[in-house]
N, C-alpha and C positions, 0 to 999 in steps of 0.2 A: 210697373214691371211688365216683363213681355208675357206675352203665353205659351205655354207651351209648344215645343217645336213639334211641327209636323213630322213622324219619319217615316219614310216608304220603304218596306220592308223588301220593294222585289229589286230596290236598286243595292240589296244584299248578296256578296256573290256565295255568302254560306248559306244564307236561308233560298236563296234562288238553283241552290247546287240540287240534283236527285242522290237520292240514300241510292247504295251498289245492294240490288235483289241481296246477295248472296249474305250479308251482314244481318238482316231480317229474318232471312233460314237461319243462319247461326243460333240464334238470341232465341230463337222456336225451337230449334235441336237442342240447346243447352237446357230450357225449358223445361223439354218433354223425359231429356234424359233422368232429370235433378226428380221430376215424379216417375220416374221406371223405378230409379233408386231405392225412393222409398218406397215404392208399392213390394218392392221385392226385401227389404229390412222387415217390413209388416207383416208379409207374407211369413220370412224365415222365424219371427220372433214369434209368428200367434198360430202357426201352425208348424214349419219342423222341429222347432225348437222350443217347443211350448212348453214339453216339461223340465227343462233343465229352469227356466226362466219364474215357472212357478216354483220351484222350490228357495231360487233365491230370494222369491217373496216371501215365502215362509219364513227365511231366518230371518227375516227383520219384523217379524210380528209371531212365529210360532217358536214354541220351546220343548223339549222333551227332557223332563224333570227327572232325576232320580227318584227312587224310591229306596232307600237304605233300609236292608234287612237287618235286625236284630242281631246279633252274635250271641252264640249258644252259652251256655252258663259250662263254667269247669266245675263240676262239685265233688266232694267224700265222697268214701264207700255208704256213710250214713245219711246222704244229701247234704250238709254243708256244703254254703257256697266257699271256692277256692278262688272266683272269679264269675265276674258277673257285669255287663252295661249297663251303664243308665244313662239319661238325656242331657247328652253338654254339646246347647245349641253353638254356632260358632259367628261371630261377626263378622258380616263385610261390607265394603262401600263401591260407588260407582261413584270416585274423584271430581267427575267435570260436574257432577248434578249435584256436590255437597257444597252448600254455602259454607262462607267462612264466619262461624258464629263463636268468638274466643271463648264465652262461659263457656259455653256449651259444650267447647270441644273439651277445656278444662275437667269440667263432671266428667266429659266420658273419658280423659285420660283417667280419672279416678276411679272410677268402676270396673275400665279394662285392668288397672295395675301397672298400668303404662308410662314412660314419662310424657309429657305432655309434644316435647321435641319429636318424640319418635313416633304420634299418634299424628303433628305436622307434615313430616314425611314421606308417611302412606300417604294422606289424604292429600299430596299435592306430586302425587307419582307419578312416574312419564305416563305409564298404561294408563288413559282416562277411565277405563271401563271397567275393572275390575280390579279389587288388591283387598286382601285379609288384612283383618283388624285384629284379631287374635281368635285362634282354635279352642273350641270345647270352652267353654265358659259355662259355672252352676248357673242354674235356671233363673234363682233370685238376681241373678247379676243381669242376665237375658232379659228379664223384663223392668227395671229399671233403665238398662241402656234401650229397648221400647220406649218406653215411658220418657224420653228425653223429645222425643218426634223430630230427629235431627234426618232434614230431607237426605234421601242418596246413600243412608245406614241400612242395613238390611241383614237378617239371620238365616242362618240355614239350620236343619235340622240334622245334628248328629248325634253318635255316640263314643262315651269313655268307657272304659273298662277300668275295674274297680279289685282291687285284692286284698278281701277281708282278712286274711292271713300274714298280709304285709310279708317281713324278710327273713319272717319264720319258714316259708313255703316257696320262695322266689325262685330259688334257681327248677325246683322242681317247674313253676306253672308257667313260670317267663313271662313275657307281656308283649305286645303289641306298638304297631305304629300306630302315627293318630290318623292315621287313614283306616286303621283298624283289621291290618293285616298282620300275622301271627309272624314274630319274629327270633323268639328265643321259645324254649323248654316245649312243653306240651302245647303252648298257644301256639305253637310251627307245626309242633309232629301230625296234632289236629288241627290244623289249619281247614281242611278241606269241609272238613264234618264240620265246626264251628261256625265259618264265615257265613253259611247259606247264601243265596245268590238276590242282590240288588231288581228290583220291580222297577216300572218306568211309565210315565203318561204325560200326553200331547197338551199342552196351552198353549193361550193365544195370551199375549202378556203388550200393554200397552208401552210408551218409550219408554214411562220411569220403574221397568221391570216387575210392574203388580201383577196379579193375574185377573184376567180380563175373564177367559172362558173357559173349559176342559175340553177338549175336541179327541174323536179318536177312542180306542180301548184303553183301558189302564192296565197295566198287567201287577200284579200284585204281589209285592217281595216272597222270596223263599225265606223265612226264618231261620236262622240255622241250630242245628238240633245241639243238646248238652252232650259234655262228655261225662261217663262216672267214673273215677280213678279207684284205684284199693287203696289208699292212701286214706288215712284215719285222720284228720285232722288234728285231734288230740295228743297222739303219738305222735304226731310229725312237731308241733308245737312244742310237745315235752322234750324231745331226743334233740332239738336246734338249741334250746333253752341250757340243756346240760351240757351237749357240744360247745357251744357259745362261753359258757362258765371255765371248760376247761383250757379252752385256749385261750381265753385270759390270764387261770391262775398258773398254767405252765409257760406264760410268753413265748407263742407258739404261734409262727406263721398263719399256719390255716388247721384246720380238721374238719372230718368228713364222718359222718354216721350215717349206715341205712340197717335198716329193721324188714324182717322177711319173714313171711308166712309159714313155718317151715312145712305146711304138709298144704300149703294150697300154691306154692307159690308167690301169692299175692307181694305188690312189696307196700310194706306197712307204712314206714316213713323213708327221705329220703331229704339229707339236710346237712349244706354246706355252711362255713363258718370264716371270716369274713360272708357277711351278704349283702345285699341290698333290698330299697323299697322301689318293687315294680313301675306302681301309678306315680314314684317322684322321682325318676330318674333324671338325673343330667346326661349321664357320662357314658356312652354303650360304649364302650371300645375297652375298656377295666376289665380287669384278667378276674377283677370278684364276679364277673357275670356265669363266669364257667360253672358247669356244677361237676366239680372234678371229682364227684363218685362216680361219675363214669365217664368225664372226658379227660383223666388223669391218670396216666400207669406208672406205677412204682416198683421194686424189688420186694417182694411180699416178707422178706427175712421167714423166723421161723416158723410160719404160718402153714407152712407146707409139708411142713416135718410129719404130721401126720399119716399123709398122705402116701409117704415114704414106709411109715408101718405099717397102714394098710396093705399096701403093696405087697410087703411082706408076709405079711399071714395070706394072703389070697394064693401066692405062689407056692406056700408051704413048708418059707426056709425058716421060719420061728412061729413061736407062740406067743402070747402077753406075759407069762412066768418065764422063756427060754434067757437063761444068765448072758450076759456078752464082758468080756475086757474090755474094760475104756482106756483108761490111761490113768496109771501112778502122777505124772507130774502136771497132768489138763494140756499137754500140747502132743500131735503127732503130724509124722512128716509125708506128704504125700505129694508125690513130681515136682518136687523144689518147692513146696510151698508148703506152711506150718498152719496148721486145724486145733484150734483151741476151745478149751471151754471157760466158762467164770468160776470153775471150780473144778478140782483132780477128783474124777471118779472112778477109784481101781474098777467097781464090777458095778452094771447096772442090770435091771432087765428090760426086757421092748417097751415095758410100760412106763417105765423109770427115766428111759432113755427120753419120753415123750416127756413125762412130767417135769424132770431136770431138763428140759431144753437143750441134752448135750451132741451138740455139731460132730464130736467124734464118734459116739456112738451111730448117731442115724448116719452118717458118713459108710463106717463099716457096714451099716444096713443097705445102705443103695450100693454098693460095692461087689454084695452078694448077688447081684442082676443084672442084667444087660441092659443098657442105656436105650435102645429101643423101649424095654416096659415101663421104661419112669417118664419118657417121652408121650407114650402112649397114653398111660394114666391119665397125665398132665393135658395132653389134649381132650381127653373124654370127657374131664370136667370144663372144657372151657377155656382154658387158658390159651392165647393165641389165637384165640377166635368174637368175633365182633357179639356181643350178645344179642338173641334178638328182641331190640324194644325198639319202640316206632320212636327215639328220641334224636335230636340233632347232636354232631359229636362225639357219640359212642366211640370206643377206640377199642381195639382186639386188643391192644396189648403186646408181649413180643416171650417167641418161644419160638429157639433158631431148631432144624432139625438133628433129629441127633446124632447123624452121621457126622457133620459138621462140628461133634462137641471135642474139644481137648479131655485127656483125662482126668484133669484137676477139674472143669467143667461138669462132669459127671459126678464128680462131688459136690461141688458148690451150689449146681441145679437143686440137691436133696436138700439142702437147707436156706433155700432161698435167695440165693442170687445169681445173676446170669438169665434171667426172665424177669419180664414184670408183667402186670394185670393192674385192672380198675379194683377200686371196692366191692363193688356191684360184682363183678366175677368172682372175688375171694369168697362173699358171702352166699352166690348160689353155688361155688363148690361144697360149698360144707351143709350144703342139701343131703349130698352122697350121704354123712353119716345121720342126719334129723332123719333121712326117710329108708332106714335100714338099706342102704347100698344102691340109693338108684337116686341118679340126678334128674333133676322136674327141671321144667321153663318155670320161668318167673316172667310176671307182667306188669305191667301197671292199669290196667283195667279191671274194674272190680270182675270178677267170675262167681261168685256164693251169690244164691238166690236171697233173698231176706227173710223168708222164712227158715233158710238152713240152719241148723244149731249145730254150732261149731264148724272146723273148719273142711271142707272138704279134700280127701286125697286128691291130689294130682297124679295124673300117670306119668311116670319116669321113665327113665333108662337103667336097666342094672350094669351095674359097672360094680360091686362088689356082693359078698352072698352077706345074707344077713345076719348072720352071726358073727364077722369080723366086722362087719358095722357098728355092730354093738359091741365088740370088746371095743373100739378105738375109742368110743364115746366113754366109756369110762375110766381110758384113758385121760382125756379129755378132761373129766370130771376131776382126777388126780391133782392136773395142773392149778386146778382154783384149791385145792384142799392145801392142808398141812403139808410143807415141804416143797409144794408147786409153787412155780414161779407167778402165780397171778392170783393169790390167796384176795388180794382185794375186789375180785372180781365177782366173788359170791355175794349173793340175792338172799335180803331176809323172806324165808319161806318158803325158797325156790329151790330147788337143786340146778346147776349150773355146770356147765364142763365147756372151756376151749383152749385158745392157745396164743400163747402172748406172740410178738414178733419185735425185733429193735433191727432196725437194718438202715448199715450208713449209706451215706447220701452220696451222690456223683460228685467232684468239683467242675467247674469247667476244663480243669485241664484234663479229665479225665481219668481221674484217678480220687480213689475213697475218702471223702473228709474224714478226719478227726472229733471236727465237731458237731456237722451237721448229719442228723437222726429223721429215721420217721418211726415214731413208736405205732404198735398196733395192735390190735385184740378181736378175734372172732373167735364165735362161742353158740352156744343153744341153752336153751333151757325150754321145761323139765329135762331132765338129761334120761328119764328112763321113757316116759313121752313127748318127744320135743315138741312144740308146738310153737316157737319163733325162733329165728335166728337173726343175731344181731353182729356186725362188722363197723370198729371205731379203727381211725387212723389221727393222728397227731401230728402235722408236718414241722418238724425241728423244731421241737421245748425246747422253752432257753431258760429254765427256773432252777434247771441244776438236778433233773430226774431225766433219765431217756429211755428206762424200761416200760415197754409196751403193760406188762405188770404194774409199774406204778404210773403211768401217765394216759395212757388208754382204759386198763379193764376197771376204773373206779367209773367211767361213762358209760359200761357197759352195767355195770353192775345194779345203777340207777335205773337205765334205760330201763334194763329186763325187770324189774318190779316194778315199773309203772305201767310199764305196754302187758305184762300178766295180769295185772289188777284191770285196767281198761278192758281187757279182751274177758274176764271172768273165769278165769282160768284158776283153780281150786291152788291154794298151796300145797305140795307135797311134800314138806319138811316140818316140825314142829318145834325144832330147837332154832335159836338164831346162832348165824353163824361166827367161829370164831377168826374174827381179822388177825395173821399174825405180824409184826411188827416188819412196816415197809422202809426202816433208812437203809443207807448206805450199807450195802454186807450184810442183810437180813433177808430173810427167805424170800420176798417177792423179785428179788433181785439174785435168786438164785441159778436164772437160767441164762443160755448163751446168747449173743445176737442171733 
């Protein structure tokens, strides 16, 4: 073989050529530029821009943790809890870091309550970094699904709120989101005072999100403080319970009770019918969430009639004995429209007029007045106007001016219709007669100290003198007695006095049903020292009874000797009373709508 060729590199005319200067300064300038560059990147990044660049180092290694404050307890005027937190950790995963272990995942579908399909889902979610497993889980479940050591699973610390009261108390306390912000009843109105304010502090947390170190101050949650309502728990339990009873054994829509303090204001219970349970809700958007004693107005019917005689004695055109003409045949004509009663009564007196329920008599009573004073009454207790309680919903009601009334309206106003009101309004008007002629606020926060024995006076408005305060009350008292349209309303023990109401219903066309009623009953007792006042309403019995007499004042009547016996409040009768016979055409059913 030969050997290798000799080669002469200078008889190369590339390697024998000179490189051009100016190519070697280039390749030097390109060089020098490529390190300016970065001296000037190094420069901006490690000194003008230093701190923006350390912070974005922080987020990938530091964390600022919540600290979730406690939420404040709702409780009784006696301290009962009405609502209360406790510890329901919640689970969640970082997707890309959870192996796929099928037991495994299976247990923990079983312990979340999950299907096992829907527990695949999250944990193969687009987001790799974060996705809920399920909110608020008991504790025993918390540490079982610990106890599984499934990488990339992880709990946080929160809280549920709890309502030992359950749907006895619901529309009153309302309840929360699971983020644990107040959403309905007092958990909104107190929202602010409740929540207290969330704490926070600095770690340093390694990639599979442990906590490595605490860095930083920690600052320390605000706890949030309780609220104490005057709501008795007892009374609120019992008055939902009898509520509940009657609007099952009338097959009745809905009904509404609330219980008032008559001489503190306080409101004692307050409790809707349909309800619901707080802590298991499904469904918020349900017309049961309402608490229509006070985000509901209706036509008060004859509930106002009172009010009307008051009037009249305070002006000085009758007395409680002064005789009036009613009507021979129960019907009379007044601006093309006919005013009847459920019964013909030739002659009654003012007090008669109240106890028999008759629409012509108080008719003729507002008649004798200027529609200005029954307007003005009407406003002084309230009616038309928003009450003031710190709750969501309230509704004024409606009471047009009376310049504005036709004259059949000026009738109709007197016995209740052509205005409506809440519950909650009817029963702090009838404050006026519990507190001899002077209307009080009412609240829902307790106000008696705990050592107080008995109830404390509120200071009122007078709006009537006190002696025609106390004639209407035993008025008032008539209507539960022999002959009064709400004999079923008396109380073994108790002396008792109010005033039935039956008043038809709107249809949508706008014009009065036939068959749809709201029956109604507010009342006091003792009637010579009142010390509660209690207001029932019945939204359309369908059992075949629509007198506020037989289908409201039998709740009433419960109510008031259980909420007297609870509060300790002495009997002031010694006989029991005599019920007189409630069918069809028998004295409870004596008076008019």
């Amino acid at each position: 073989m030969a050997g290798p060729r000799n080669i002469r590199y200078s008889a190369s005319p590339l390697l024998t050529s000179r490189t051009p200067v100016w190519r070697s300064k280039l390749v030097v300038a390109m060089v020098g530029a490529a390190f300016i560059v970065l001296a000037m990147r190094a420069a901006y990044i490690q000194v003008f821009s230093n701190n923006f660049f350390q912070k974005q180092g922080e987020v990938r290694y530091s964390r600022t943790l919540e600290l979730p404050a406690t939420r404040g307890r709702i409780l009784d005027r006696n301290g009962q809890m009405l609502a209360t937190s406790v510890l329901a950790p919640s689970i969640w995963a970082i997707p890309e870091d959870v192996e796929e272990q099928p037991q495994q995942w299976q247990k923990l579908a079983r312990l979340l309550d999950m299907p096992l399909a829907e527990v695949k889902r999250k944990l193969q979610a687009e987001d790799k970094t974060f996705v809920w497993l399920k909110r608020q889980v008991d504790e025993p479940t918390a540490r079982q699904v610990a106890a599984l050591g499934i990488k990339g699973i992880y709990q946080t610390k929160e809280y549920k709120r709890q309502y030992p009261e359950g749907e006895a108390a619901a529309h009153l306390v309302g309840f929360t989101s699971i983020e644990d912000h107040g959403l309905e009843g007092v958990e909104l109105a107190f929202n602010d005072t409740l929540a207290g304010k969330p704490g926070s502090r600095r770690v340093i947390k390694d990639r599979l999100g442990r906590v490595v170190e605490a860095v930083g101050t920690e600052v320390p949650p605000v706890e949030g403080r309780d609220v104490r309502l005057s709501i008795d728990s007892k009374i609120q339990f019992f008055a939902y319970e009898r509520l509940r009873q009657a609007v099952q054994e009338q097959r009745a829509q809905s009904g509404s009770v609330v219980v008032l303090d008559a001489q503190s204001g306080e409101m004692l219970a307050m409790a809707n019918y349909p309800s619901y349970t707080p802590d298991r809700l499904t469904r918020r958007g349900s017309a049961a969430l309402r608490n229509s004693a006070l985000t509901d107005a209706f036509e008060p019917g004859s509930t106002v009639k009172p009010f009307v005689a008051a009037l009249a004695l305070e002006r000085g055109i009758v007395t409680p004995s002064t005789s009036m003409a009613i009507s021979t045949s129960g019907q009379m004509r007044f601006a093309g429209a006919v005013i009847s009663d459920t019964h013909a009564y030739p002659v009654l007196t003012v007090s008669e007029i109240v106890q028999k329920s008759s629409n012509i008599g108080i008719a003729k009573l507002a008649l004798q007045m200027p529609a200005s004073d029954l307007w003005e009454l009407y406003s002084q207790i309230g009616f038309g106007q928003r009450p003031q309680l710190p709750f969501p919903g309230v509704v004024s009601g409606r009471l047009r001016p009376w310049k504005g009334w036709k004259p059949i309206e000026h009738v109709t106003m007197s016995y209740g219709y052509g205005l409506s009101v809440s519950l909650v309004q009817l029963a702090q008007a009838y404050t006026v007669f519990a507190h001899d002629g002077e209307i009080i606020p009412i609240t829902l926060q307790k106000t008696q100290g705990e050592e107080a024995e008995g109830a404390q006076s509120a200071r009122g408005v007078r709006l009537l003198q006190s002696e025609h305060a106390r004639a209407v009350r035993q008025m008032l008292r008539m209507v539960t007695s022999a002959g009064g349209t709400a004999t079923r309303a008396q109380a073994q023990g108790y002396s008792v006095g109010g005033k039935t109401g039956t008043a038809r219903k709107l249809d949508d066309n706008g014009t009065y049903s036939k068959q749809k009623y709201r029956s109604v009953f507010v009342g006091l007792a003792p009637v010579d020292q009142p010390r509660i006042i209690v207001a029932v309403m019945i939204d359309e019995p369908g059992a075949g009874r629509i007198y506020g007499g037989d289908v409201a004042a039998p709740v009433f009547s419960d109510t008031v000797q259980q909420t007297l016996h609870l509060m300790g409040v002495q009997p002031d009768l010694d006989v029991k009373p005599q019920i007189v016979a409630d069918g069809p055409g028998k004295a409870t059913q004596g008076g008019a709508l």
